[in-house]
N, C-alpha and C positions, 0 to 999 in steps of 0.2 A: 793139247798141251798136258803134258802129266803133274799132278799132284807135286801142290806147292811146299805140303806140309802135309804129316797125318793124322788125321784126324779119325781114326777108325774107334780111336777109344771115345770120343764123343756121341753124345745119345741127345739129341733134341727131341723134342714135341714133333708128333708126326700128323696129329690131328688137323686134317683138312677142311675147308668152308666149303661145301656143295656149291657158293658161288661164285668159287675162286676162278676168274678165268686163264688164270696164267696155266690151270692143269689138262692136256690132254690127254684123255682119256684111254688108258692103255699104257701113256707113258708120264706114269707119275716118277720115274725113279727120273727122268730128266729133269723134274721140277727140283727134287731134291738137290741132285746134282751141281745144279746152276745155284743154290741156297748154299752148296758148301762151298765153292769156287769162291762165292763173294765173300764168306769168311778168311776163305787161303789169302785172297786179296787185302784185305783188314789186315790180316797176322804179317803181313809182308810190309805193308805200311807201318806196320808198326816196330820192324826193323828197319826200315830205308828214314826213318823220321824220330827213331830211337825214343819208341814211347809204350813201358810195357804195361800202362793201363789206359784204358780208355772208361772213364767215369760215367761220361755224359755224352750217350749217342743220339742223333737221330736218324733217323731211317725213313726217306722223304724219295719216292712215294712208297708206304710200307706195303701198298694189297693186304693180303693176307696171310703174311708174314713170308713168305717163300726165304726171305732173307735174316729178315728178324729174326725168327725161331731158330737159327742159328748163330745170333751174336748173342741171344738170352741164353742160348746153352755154355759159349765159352764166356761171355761177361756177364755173369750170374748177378756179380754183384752191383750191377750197373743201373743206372736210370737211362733206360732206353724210352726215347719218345716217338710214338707211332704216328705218321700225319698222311691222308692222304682227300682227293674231294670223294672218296668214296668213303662215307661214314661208317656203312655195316664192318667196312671192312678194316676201318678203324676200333670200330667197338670189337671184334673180333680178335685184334691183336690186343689189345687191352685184356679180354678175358683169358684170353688163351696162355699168353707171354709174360704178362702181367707190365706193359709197357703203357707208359702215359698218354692218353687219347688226345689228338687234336687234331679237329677239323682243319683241312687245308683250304683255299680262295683260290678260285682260278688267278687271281693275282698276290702272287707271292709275297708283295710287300706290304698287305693286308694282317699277314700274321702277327700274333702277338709275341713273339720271338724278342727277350730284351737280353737274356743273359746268353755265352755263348755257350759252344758245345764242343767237347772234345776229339769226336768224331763225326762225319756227317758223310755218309751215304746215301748216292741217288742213283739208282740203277733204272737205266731207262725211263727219265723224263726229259732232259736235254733234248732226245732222241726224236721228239713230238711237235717241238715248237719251232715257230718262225723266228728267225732272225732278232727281233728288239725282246722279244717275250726271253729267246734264250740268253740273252744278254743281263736281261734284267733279273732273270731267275739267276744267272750266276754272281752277280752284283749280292743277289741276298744272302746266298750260300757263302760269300765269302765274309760278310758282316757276320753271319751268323758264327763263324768258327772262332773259337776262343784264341788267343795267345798262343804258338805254339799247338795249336789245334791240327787235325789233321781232315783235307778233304778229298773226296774219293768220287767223282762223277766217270758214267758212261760215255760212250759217243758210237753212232755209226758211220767208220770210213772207209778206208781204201778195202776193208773184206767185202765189206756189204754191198757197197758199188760196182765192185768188178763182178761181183755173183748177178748183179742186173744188167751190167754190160755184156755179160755171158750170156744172158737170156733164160739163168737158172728161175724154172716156174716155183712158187710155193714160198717164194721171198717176201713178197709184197704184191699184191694184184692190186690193189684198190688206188691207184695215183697215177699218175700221169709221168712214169718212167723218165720215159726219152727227156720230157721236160726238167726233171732232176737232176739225169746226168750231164746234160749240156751245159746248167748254171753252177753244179760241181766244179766241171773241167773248168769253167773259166774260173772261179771265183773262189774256190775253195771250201765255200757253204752253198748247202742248197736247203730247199724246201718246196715240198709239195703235199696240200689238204688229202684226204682219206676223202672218196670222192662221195660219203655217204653224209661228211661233216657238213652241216649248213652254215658254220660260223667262216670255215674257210682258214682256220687258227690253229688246229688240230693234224697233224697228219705225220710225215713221215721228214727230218730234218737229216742231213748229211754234212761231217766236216771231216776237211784232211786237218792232221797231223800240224801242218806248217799254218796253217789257219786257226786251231787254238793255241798255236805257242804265240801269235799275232796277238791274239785277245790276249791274253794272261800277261803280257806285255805291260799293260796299264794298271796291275796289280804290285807294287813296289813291297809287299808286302807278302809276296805269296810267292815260293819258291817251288818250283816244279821238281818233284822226287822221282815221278816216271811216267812215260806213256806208253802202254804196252798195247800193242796193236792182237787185237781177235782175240783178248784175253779171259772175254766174260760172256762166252755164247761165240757170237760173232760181231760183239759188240768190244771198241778200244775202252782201255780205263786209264784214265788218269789220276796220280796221286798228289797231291798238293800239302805244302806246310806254311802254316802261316810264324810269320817271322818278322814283326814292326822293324818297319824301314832300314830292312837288310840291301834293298837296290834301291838307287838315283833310278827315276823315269826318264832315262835320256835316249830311250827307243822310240819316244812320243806314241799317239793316239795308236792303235793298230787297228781300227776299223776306216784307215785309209782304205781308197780302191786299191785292190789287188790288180796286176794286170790281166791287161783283157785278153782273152782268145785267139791266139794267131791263126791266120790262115790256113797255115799247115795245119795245127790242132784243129780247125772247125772241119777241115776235112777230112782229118779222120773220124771225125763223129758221126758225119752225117751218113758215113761209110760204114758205121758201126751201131749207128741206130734204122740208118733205113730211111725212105721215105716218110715224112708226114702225112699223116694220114686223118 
């Protein structure tokens, strides 16, 4: 996708953490790359939700700023807060960005988060969790957004999936594929642990399109601006504006069951995954 905006006259901090693992090695200009993409994103939302400052960001989970260092170059004047459970890499955006450190809790609603915040970016932690954990981390994400605030999560769907129903290598090895696409196709979410995880909590999570507009459903307050599909890597982004009781809830719960798998669709699967093995 081409450049959403130009940003050639901006100049961030280039200065990297030796233990940043988002950079490989050779191809740092993709790191950057994907740091300005999420800005283009930000500056988009903030036509689609007509909002031309953002005061109060966070940036959840921040790494080592990949992202950050490009909202502290265009919102200079902002209180950006850095949060992730990797502490160095929180003190790191702290020193480096000059953004307010805060430890993250494997559970979210541990935080000390009372006031909102105007912007809230999460690139790729949705992406990680199981089903009640992603639930509940968006339950916080949208407490946490002020009035009129604007929120901005990732997702992997329909790009990521069909690159493993392809059988493209270098996507993901560490899960139990077949097992993911099968609870996709029926259900609209899936999830499967990183097979090194011992918690079994951790790993690789998949949603369509028509399965978070279901969630968001229960959100009477929170109006969807866009879901752009492959928009930020190969990962979907959704934009969200919060807006007190702009819709009646007369779509009820949306974590109803989805329908199940027809015949015809399980056979294609089995056609498209192969034997169990």
């Amino acid at each position: 996708m081409k450049p959403l905006f130009d940003l050639s006259r901006l100049q961030p901090k280039r200065t990297l953490s030796p233990r940043d693992g988002m950079i490989v090695p050779g191809l740092e200009e993709q790191y950057f790359d994907l740091g300005r993409r999420a800005l283009e994103l930000v500056l988009l939302s903030a036509q689609l939700c007509d909002k031309p400052h953002y005061p109060d960001i966070l940036d959840l989970p921040c790494g080592h700023g990949r992202v950050l260092r490009w909202l502290r170059a265009h919102y200079d004047y902002a209180r950006i807060t850095a949060c992730d459970l990797d502490r160095g890499a929180v003190d790191f955006c702290a020193a480096e960005f000059g953004a307010t450190p805060v430890y993250s809790q494997p559970d979210l609603r541990a935080l000390p988060f009372t006031s909102g915040f105007d912007l809230i970016w999460v690139g790729s932690l949705l992406t990680h969790l199981p089903q009640d954990q992603w639930l509940a981390a968006l339950d916080c994400f949208v407490r946490w957004t002020r009035e009129c605030g604007v929120l901005i999560f990732t997702t992997q769907g329909r790009c990521f999936t069909s690159l493993l129903a392809r059988g493209q290598r270098n996507v993901t090895e560490n899960i139990d594929k077949p097992a993911l696409l099968e609870t996709f196709a029926r259900t609209g979410f899936a999830f499967q642990p990183y097979f090194e995880d011992p918690t079994g909590n951790y790993g690789v999570s998949a949603t369509s399109p028509a399965w978070v507009q279901r969630v968001l459903q229960r959100y009477p307050d929170i109006i969807m601006r866009a879901y752009l599909e492959e928009s930020w890597g190969m990962q979907d982004v959704v934009i969200l504006y919060k807006k007190a009781g702009h819709f009646e809830p007369v779509l009820g719960v949306p974590e109803s069951p989805l329908a199940e798998i027809t015949t015809e669709k399980a056979g294609w699967l089995r056609r498209l995954l192969g034997p169990k093995r």
